[in-house]
TORBAVEX-103225 format. One record per atom (N, C-alpha, C): residue in one letter; z, x, y negated. Coordinates in steps of 0.001 Angstrom, whole numbers, plus 500000, padded with zeros to 6 digits. Layout:
! TORBAVEX-103225
aZXY
...
! end
This chain:
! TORBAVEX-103225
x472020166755621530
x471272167701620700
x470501168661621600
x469254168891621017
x468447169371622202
x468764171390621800
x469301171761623349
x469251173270623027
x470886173346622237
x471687172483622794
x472803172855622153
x473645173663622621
x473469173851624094
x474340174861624789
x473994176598623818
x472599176711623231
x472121177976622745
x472790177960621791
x473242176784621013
x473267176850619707
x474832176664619858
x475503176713620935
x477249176378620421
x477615178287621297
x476753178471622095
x476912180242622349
x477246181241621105
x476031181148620729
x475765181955619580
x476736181581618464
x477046180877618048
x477889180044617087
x479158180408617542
x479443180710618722
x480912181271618806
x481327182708619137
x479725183060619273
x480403184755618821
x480475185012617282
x480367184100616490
x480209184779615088
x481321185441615009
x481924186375613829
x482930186862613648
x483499186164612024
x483604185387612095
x483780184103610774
x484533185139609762
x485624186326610067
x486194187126609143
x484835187699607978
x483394188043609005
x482594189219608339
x481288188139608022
x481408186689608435
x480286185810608317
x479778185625606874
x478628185916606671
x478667185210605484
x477362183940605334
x477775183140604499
x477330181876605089
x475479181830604263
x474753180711604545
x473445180603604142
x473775179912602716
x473036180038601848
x473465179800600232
x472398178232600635
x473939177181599957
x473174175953600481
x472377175294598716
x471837174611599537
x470814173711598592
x471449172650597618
x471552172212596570
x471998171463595732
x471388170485594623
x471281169103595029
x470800168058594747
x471520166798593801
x470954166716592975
x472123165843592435
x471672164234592494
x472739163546592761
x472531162081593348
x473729161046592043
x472756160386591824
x473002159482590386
x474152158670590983
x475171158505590291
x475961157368591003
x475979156344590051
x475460156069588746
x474516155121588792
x473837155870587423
x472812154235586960
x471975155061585841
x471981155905584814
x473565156136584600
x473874156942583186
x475101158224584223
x475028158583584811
x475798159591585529
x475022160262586802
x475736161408587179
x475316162171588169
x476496163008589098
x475930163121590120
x477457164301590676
x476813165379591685
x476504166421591788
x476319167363592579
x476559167362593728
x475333166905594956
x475517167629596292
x474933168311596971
x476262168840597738
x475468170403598224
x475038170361599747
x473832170759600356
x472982170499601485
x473625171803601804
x474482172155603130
x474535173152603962
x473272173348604958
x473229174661605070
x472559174875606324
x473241174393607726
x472022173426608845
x472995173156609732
x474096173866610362
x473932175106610965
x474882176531611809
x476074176155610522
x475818176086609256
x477088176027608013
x477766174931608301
x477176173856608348
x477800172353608407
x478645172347609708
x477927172673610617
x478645172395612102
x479814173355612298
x479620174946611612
x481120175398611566
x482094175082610517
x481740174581609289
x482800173605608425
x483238172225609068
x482312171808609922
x483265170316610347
x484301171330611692
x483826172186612379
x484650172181613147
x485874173176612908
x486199173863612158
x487181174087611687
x488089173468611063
x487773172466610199
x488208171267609988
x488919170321610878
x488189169920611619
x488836169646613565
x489635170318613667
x490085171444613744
x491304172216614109
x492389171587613109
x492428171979612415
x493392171644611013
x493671170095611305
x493181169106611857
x492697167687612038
x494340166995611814
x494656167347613008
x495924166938613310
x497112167136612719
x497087168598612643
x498242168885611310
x497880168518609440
x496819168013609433
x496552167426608209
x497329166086608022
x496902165428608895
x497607163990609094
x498938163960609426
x499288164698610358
x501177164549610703
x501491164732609361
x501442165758608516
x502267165742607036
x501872164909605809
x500445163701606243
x500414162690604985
x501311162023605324
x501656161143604502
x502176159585603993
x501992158913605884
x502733158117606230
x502310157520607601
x501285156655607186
x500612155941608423
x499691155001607693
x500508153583607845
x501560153710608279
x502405151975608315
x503108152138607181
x503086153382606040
x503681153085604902
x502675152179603897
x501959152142604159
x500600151054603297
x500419151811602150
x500249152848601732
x500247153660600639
x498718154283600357
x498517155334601391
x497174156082601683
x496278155033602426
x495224154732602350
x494089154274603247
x492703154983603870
x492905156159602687
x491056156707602620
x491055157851604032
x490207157588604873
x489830158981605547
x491205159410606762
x491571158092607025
x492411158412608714
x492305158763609539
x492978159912609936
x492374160999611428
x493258160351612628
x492629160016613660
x492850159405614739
x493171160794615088
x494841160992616158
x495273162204616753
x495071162278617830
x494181161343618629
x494089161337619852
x492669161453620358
x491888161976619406
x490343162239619892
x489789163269618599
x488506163504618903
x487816164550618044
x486723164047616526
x487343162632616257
x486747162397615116
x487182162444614154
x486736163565612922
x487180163526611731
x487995162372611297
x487524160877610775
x488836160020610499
x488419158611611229
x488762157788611171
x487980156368611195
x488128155692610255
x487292155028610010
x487044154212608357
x486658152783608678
x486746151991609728
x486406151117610424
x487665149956609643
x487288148963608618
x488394148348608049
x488837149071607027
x489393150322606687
x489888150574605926
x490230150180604115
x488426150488603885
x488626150079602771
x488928148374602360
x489221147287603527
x489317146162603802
x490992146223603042
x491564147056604268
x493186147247604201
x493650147624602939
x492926148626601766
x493162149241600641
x493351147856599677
x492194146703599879
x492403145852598835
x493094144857599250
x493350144567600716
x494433143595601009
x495759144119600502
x496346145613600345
x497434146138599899
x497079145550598692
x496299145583597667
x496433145915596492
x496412144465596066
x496078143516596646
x496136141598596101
x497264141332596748
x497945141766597860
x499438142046598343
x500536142291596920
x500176143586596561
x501531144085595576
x501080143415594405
x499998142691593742
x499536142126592752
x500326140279592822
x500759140144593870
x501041138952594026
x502759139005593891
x503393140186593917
x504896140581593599
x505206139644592479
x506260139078592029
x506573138311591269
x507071139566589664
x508085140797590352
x508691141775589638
x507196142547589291
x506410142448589422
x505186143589588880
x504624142621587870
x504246143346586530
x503678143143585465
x502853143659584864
x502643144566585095
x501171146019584638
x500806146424586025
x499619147174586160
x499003147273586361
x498727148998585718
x499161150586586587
x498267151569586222
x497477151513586819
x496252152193586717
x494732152707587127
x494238154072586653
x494045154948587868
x493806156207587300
x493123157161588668
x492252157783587230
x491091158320588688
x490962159753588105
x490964160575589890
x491018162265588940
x489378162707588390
x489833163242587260
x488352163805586665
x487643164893587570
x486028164852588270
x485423165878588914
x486342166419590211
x487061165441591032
x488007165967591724
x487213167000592734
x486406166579593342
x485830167704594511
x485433168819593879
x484703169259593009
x484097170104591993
x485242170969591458
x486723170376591392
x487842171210590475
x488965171724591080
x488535171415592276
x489596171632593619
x489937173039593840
x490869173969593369
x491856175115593606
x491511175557594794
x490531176605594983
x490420176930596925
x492276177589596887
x492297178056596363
x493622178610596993
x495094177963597050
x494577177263596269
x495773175861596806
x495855175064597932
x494541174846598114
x494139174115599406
x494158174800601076
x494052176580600526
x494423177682601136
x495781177502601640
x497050177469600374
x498257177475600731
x498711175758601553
x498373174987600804
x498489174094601482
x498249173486603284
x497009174277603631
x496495174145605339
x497886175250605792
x497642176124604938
x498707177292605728
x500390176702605632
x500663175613604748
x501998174514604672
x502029173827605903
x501110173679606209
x500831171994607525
x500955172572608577
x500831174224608474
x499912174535610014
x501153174709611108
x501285174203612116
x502162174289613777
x501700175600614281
x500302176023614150
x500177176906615039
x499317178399614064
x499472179313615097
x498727180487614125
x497177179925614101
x496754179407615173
x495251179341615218
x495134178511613708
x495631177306613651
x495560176734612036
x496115177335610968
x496416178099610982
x496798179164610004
x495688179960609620
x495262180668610644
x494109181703610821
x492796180688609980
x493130179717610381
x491595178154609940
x491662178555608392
x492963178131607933
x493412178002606613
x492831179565606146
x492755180391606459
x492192181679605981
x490672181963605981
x490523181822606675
x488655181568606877
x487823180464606830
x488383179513606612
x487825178199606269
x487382178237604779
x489283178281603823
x489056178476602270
x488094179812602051
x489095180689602217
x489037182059601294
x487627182824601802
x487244182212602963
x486054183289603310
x484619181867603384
x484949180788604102
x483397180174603976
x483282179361602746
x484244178070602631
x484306177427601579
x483999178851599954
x484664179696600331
x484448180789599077
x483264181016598236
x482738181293599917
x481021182081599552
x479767180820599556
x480240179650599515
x479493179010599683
x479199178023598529
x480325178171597619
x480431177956596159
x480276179347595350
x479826179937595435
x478994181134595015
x480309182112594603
x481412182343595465
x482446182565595237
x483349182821594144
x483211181096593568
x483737180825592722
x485282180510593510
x486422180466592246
x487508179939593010
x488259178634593023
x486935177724592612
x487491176535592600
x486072175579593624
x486400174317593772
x485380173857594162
x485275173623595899
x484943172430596119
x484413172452597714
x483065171857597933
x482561171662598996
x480770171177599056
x481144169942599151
x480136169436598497
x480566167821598265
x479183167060598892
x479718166416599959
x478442165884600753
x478879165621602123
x479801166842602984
x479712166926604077
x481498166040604516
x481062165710605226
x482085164589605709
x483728165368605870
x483702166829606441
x484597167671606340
x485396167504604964
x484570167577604066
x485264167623602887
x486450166369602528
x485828165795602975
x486893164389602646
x488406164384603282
x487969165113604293
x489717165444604951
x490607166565604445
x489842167845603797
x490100168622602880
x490802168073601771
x489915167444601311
x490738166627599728
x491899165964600179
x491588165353600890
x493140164219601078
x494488165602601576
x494157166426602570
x495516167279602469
x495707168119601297
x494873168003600281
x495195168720598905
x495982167685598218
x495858166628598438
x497159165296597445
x498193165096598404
x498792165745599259
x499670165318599876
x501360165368599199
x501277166700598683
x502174166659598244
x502215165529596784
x501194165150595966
x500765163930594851
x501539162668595583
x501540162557596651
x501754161256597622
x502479160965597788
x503427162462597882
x504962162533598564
x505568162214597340
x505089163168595995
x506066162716594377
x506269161226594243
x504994160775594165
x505168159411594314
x505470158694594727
x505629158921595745
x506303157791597058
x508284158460596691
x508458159774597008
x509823160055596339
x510117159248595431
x509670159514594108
x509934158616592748
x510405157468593096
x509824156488594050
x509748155516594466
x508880154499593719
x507220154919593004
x506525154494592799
x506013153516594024
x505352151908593538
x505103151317594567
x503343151572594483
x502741151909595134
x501326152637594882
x500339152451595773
x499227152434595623
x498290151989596932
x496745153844596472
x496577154528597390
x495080154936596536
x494217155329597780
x492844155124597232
x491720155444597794
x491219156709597893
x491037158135597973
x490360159309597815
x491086159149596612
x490904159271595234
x490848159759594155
x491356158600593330
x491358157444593730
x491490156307592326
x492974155911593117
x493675155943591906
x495430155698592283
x495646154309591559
x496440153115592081
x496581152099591995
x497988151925591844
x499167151944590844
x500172151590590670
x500924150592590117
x502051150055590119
x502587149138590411
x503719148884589245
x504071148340588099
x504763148721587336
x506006147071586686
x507005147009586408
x507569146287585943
x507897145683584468
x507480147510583560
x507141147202582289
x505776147956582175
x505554147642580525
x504361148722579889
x504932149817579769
x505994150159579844
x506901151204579692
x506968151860580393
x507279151248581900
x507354151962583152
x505528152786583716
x505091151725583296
x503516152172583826
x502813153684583000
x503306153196581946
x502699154526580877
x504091155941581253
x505280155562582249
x505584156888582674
x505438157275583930
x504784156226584146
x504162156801586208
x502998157469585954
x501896157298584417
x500853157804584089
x501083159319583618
x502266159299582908
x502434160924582504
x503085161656584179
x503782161343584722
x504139161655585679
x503111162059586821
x502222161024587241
x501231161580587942
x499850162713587259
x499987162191585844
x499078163583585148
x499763164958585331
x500908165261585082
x501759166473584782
x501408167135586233
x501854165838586976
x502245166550588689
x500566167469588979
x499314166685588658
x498034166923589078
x497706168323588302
x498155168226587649
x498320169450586096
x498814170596586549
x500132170460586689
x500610171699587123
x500801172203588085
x500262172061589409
x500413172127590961
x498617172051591187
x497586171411590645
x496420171532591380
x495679172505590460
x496316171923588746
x494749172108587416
x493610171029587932
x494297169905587936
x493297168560587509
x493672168051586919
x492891167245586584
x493229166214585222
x492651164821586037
x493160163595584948
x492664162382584923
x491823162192584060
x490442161350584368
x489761160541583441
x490182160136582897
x490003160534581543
x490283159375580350
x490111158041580091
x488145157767580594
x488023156680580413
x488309155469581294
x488570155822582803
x489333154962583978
x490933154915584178
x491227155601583258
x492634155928583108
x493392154440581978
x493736153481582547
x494259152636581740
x495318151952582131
x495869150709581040
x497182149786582273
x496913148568581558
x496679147581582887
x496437146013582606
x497408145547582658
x497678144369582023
x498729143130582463
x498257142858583700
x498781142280584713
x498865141976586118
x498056141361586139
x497835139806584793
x497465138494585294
x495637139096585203
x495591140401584604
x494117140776583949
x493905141592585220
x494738142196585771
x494468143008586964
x493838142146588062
x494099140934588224
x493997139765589479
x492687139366589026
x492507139141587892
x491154138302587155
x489711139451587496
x490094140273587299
x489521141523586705
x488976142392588088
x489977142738588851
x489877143639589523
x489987143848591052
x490538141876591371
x490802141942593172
x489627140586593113
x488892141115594256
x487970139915594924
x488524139494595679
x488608138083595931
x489313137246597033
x490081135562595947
x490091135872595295
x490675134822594516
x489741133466594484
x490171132781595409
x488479131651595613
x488174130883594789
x489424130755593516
x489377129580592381
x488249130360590987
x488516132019591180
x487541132476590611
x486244133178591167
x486257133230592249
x484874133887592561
x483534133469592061
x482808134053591340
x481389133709591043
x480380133787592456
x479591133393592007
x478059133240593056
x478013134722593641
x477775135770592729
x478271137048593247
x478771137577593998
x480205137081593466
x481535137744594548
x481129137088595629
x481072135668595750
x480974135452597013
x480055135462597872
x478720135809597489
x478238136427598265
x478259138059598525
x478493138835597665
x479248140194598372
x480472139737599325
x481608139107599266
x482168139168600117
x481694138311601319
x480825137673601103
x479926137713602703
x479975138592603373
x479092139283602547
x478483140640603030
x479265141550603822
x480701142141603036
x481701142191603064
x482166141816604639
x482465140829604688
x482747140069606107
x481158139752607295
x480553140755606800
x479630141124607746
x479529142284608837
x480543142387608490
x480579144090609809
x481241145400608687
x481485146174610080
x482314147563609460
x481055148019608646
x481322148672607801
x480391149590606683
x479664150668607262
x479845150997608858
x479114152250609122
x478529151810610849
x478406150444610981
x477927150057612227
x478274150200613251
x480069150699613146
x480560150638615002
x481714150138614869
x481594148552614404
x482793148021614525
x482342147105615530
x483254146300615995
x483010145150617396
x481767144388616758
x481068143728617655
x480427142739617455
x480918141804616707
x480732140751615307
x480985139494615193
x480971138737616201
x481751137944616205
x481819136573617369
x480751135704617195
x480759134566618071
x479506133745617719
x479719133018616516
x481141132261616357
x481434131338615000
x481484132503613983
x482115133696613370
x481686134713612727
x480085134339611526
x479532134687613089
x477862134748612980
x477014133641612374
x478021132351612876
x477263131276611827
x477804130862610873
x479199131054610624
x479663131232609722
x478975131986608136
x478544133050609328
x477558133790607481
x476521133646607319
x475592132861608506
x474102132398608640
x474213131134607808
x475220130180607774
x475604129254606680
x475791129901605361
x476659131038605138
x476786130865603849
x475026131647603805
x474170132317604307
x473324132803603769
x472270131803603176
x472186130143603829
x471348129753603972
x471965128954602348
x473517128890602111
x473907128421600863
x473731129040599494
x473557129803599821
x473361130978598695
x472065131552598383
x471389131511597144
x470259132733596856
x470420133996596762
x470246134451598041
x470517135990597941
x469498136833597203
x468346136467597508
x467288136907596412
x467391136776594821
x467509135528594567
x468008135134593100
x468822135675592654
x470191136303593254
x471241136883592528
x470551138539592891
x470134138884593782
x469683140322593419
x468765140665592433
x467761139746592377
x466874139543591919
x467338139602589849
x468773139207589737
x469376138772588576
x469891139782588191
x470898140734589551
x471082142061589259
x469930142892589062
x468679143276589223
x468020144006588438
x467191143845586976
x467844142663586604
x467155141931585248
x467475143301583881
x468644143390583736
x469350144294583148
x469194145653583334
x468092146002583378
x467483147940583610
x468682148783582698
x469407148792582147
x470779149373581976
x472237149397582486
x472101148017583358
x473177147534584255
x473143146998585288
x472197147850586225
x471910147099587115
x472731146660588384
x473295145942588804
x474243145348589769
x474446146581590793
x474295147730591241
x473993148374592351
x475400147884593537
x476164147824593683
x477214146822594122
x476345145762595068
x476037145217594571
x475432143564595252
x473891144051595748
x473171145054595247
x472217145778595781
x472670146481597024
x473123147091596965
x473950148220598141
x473880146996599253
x475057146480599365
x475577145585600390
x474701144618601203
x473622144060600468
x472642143478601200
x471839144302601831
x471207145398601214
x470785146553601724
x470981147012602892
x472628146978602826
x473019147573604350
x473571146835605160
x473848145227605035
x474577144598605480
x473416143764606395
x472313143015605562
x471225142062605926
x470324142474607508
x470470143722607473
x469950144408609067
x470517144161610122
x472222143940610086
x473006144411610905
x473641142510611359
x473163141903610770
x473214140247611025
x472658139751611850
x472768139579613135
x471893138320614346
x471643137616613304
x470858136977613572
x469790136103613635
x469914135412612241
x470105136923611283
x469158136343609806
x468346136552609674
x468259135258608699
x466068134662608287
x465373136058608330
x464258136048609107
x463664136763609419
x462717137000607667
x462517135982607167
x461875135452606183
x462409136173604331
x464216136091604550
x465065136494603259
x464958137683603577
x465028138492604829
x464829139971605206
x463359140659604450
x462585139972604511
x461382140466603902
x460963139937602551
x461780138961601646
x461890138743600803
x462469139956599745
x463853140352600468
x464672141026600039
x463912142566600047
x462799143083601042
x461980144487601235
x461022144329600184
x460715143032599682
x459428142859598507
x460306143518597178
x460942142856597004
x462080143254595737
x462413143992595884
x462797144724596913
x463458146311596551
x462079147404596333
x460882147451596704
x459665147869596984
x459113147401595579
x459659146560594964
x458622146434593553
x459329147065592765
x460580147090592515
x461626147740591928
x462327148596591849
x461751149583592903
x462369151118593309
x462738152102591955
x462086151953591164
x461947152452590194
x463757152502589363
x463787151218589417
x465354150483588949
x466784151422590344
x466217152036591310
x466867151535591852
x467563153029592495
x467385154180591889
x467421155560592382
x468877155965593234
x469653155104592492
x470998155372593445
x471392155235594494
x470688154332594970
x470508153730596142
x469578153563597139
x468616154892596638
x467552155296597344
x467356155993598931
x469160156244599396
x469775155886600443
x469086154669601326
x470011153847600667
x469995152544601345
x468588151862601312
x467659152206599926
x466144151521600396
x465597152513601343
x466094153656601791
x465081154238602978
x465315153729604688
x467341153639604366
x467317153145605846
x467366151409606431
x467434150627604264
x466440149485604530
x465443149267605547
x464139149800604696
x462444149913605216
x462740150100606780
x463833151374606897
x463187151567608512
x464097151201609647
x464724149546609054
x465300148896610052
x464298147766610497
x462980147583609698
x461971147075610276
x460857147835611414
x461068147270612751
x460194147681613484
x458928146734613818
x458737145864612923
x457928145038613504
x456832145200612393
x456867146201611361
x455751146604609945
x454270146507610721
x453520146149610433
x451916146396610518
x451172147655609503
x450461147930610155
x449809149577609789
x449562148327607914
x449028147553608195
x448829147622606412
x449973146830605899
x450990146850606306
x451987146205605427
x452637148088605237
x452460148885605709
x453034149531605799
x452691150831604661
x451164150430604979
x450552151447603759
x450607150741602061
x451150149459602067
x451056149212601106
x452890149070600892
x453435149273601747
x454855150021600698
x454955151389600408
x453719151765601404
x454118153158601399
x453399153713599868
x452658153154599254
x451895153612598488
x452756152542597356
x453541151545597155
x454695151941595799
x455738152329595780
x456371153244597013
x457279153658596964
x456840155558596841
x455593155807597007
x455332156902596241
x454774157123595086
x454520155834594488
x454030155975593535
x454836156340592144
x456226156595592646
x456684157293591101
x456954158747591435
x456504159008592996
x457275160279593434
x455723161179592653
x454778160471592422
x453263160781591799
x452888160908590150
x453930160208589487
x453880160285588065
x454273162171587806
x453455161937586891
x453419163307586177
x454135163553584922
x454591162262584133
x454966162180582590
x456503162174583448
x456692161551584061
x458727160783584121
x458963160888586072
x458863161815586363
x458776161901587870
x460168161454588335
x460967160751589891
x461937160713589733
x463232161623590417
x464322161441590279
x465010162756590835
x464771163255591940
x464890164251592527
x465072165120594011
x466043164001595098
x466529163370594756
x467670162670595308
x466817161368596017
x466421160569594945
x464990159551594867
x464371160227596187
x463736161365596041
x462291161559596569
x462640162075598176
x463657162887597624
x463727163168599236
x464567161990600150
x464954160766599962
x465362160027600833
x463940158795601289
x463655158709599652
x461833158198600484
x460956158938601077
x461126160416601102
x460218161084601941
x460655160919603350
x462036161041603979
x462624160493605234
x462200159455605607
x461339158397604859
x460841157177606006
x459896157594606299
x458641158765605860
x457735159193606180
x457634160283607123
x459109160750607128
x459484162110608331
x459665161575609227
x459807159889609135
x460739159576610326
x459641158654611516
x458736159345611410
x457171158368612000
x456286159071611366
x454874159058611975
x453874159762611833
x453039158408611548
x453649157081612219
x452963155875611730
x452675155293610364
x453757156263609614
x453538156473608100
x452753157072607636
x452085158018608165
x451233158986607513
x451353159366606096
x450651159293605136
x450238159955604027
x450407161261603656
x449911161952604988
x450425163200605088
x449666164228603889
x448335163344603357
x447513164570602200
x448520164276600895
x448816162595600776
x449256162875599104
x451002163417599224
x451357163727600577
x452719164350600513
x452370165697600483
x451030166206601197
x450970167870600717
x451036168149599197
x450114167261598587
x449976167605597450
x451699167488596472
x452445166887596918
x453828166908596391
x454455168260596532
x454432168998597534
x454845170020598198
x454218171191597253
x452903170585596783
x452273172286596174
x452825172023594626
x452857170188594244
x453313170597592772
x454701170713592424
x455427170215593359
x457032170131592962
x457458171419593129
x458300171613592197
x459247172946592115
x460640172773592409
x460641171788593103
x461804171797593686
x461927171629595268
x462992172890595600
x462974172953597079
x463694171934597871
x464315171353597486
x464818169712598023
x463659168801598086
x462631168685597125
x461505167749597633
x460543168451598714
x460459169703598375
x459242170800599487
x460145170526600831
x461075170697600766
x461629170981602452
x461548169322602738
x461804168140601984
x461154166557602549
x460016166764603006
x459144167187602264
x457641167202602126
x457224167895603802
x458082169466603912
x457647170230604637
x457980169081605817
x459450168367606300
x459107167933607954
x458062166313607728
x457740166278606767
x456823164706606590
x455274165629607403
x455325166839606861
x453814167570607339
x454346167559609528
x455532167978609690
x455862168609610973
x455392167335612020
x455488165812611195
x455930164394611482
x454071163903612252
x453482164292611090
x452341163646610866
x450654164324609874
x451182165505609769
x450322166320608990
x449067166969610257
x448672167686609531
x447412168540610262
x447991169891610400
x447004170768610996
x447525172180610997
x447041172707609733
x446152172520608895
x445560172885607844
x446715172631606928
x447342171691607084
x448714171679605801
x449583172440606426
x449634172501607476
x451148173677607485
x450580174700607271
x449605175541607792
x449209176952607003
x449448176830605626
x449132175690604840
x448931175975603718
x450747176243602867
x451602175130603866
x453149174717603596
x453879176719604103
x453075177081605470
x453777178537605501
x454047179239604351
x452624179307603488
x452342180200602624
x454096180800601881
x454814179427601803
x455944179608600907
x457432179585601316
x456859180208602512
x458581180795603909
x459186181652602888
x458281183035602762
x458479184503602478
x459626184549600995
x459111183291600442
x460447183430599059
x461228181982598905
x461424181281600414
x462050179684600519
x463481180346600660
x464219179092600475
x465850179096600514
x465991178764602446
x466771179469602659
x467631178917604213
x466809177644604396
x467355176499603602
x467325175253603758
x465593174957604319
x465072175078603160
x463626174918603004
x462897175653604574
x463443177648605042
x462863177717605378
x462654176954606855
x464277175992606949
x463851175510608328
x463001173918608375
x462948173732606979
x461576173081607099
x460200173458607302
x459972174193606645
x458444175321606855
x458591175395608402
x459691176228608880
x459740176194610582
x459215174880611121
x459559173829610643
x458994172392611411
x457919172293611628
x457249172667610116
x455775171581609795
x455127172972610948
x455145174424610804
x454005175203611881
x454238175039613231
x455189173430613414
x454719173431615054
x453387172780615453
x452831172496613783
x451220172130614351
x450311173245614645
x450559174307614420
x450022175943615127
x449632175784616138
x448829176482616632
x448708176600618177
x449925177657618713
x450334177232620215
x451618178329620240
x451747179647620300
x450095180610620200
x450067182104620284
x450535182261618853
x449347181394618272
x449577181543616627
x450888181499615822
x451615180808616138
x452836180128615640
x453711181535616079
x453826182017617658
x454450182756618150
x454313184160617077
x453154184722616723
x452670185674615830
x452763185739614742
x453219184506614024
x453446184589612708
x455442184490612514
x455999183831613644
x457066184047613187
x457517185731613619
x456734186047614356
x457114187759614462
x456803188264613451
x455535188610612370
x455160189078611061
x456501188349610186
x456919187307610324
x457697186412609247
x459509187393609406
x459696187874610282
x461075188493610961
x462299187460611054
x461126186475611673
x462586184937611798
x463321185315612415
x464379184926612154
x466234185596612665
x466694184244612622
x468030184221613192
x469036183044613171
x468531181981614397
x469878181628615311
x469452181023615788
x468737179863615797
x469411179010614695
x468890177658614712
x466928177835614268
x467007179122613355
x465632179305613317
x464606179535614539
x465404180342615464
x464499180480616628
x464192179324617524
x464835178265617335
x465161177656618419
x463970176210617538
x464271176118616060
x463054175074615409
x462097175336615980
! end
């Protein structure tokens, strides 16, 4: 990180007791077409002191879960022997091998399923308070547990007393030491149980037994957090419906689908730093790719504009890049279809941005002509699409100046009223704009959010540097990370 020695100085004289944090930005991201969930954009100086306080707590979070050789917990494992939040490398692999594992028990017959309602959003700061201050070995994690909850997490949910920021990777290790004690009831009880973050997977002998592991884990969430369970994910299968229904791997039933997601699947870790595939691996899935219509079945998942597959979308998305030596040919098959269909496709407007820009080999006019339908709904005036949508397609345009369209992104910037698309807009100008658009992008520092204004900071590095120097003195830019944009 460039200028980080300035930026980890300053950052550690804060006095975190008297800090009060930058009021972050909040975007909401569809998780699919008929739902939504709130996330919240910290200011960087915010983000980097929530993950690293978090780091402190790291270790004593994990010594008091569930072990991980009990096969119980899977989500969000903190390695105790280095400085990364968790590793997730396999994991969610291991969650469903447990769960076609205890499904194959001869004594299990139901099947609970149960997921907490709004869990990040309903989260007790002061439970989660008492809880870090339960785990903690040392005063310094104690002291964490006090200024982490009660003073940043506080003010940063508008000091409300429930709630954590939902977005930042910190959070995920937060939540999991808030179910610990959920983990321990259960595992006490001697429930046989498998869960992910939030969705609990239990194990039952009657309908009887299952519908009292369901009141049991509601009561416990009830009266110790004030959460509840979804109603509508909240159910109990017969086993043989649980296997049919709910574990992929069964090869006598897999559809065309499944098995090509679990290609996919068996294409690499989910976040790109797992080992290399081997060479047999590699042709192994270059065969099944060449067996399978991967186009045709995506192509099938977006038929249904109310149900659209996003599952089997996702995975090719992120999987098809990260493959030696696939068809160069289904790769750009697969960029036509997602590029005609963006529209269908907002949830995952993620994955079509860091799609597009795993191609380095685009030509200036292949390039202007995605670039011009993938803005073309960010341009409708009747049905425009979310903040979520726009600002992850504005990132392929921040992310290269070889993109240009730096006039019809100004013009986004002057009509949108929303500061999640202006602050896209503002580093797409910093990327590839003129100086005439950032004067024009300054205009709207003087009443921008934190967030925004360290976009505006970007785009006037097309200033000349007296100029630039003179206006952030009239402007009374403060903060480091501001001085240093």
């Amino acid at each position: 990180m460039t200028n980080w020695a300035a930026v980890r100085d300053a950052v550690a004289q804060i006095d975190l007791d008297t800090y009060v944090p930058y009021k972050p930005l909040t975007v909401f991201s569809p998780k699919n077409r008929a739902n939504v969930r709130v996330l919240h954009l910290l200011h960087p100086q915010d983000l980097l002191i929530y993950t690293a306080l978090t780091l402190i707590a790291k270790r004593d979070i994990e010594t008091n879960r569930l072990p991980a050789r009990a096969k119980r917990i899977f989500s969000y494992r903190a390695s105790l022997a280095d400085d990364e939040l968790y590793d997730v490398r396999g994991a969610y692999d291991s969650f469903q091998g447990r769960l076609a594992e205890l499904a194959r028990r001869p004594a299990f017959k139901y099947v609970a399923i149960a997921d907490i309602a709004d869990f990040y959003a309903r989260i007790y700061q002061h439970r989660l308070e008492n809880v870090l201050e339960s785990v903690a070995t040392t005063q310094r994690v104690r002291d964490v547990a006090r200024v982490l909850v009660r003073k940043l997490i506080g003010n940063l949910m508008g000091k409300d007393s429930y709630g954590i920021p939902v977005g930042p990777y910190a959070s995920r290790l937060l939540a999991e030491a808030l179910l610990i004690d959920v983990d321990t009831q259960l595992d006490t009880s001697k429930i046989e149980f498998a869960r992910w973050v939030d969705d609990f997977v239990m194990f039952a002998k009657s309908e009887y037994e299952a519908q009292s592991i369901l009141f049991t884990l509601g009561e416990w969430l009830y009266t110790r957090h004030g959460l509840t369970l979804q109603s509508a994910k909240t159910q109990i299968i017969p086993i043989g419906r649980y296997r049919e229904d709910h574990l992929v791997g069964h090869e006598d039933l897999l559809t065309d689908r499944d098995a090509v997601i679990q290609m996919f699947r068996d294409a690499g870790d989910d976040y790109g730093d797992a080992e290399e595939p081997s060479e047999e691996e590699i042709q192994d899935i270059l065969e099944n790719l060449q067996g399978h219509d991967v186009v045709g079945l995506l192509r099938q998942s977006m038929e249904d504009t109310a149900l659209v597959d996003y599952q089997a979308v996702t995975y090719a998305l992120t999987k098809l890049p990260r493959i030696p030596g696939a068809p160069a040919d289904l790769k750009r098959e697969v960029l036509e279809l997602v590029i005609n269909n963006a529209e269908l496709l907002y949830p995952v407007a993620e994955h079509i941005a860091t799609y597009v820009l795993s191609f380095d080999d685009l030509t200036t006019a292949e390039r202007k002509r995605i670039a011009k339908k993938l803005l073309k709904p960010l341009q409708s005036k009747r049905r425009p699409p979310p903040p979520y949508y726009a600002m992850w397609i504005l990132h392929i345009f921040a992310s290269s100046e070889e993109w240009n369209h730096a006039s019809e992104i100004m013009k986004l910037f002057t009509d949108s009223s929303s500061e999640v698309i202006k602050r896209a807009c503002a580093l797409v100008i910093h990327k590839s704009g003129s100086r005439a658009q950032a004067v024009a992008v300054m205009d709207s520092y003087a009443t921008a959010s934190p967030l925004l204004r360290l976009g505006i900071l970007s785009a006037t590095r097309k200033l000349g540097i007296d100029e630039r120097r003179h206006w952030k003195i009239v402007q009374g830019v403060s903060g480091v990370l501001e001085k240093l944009v």
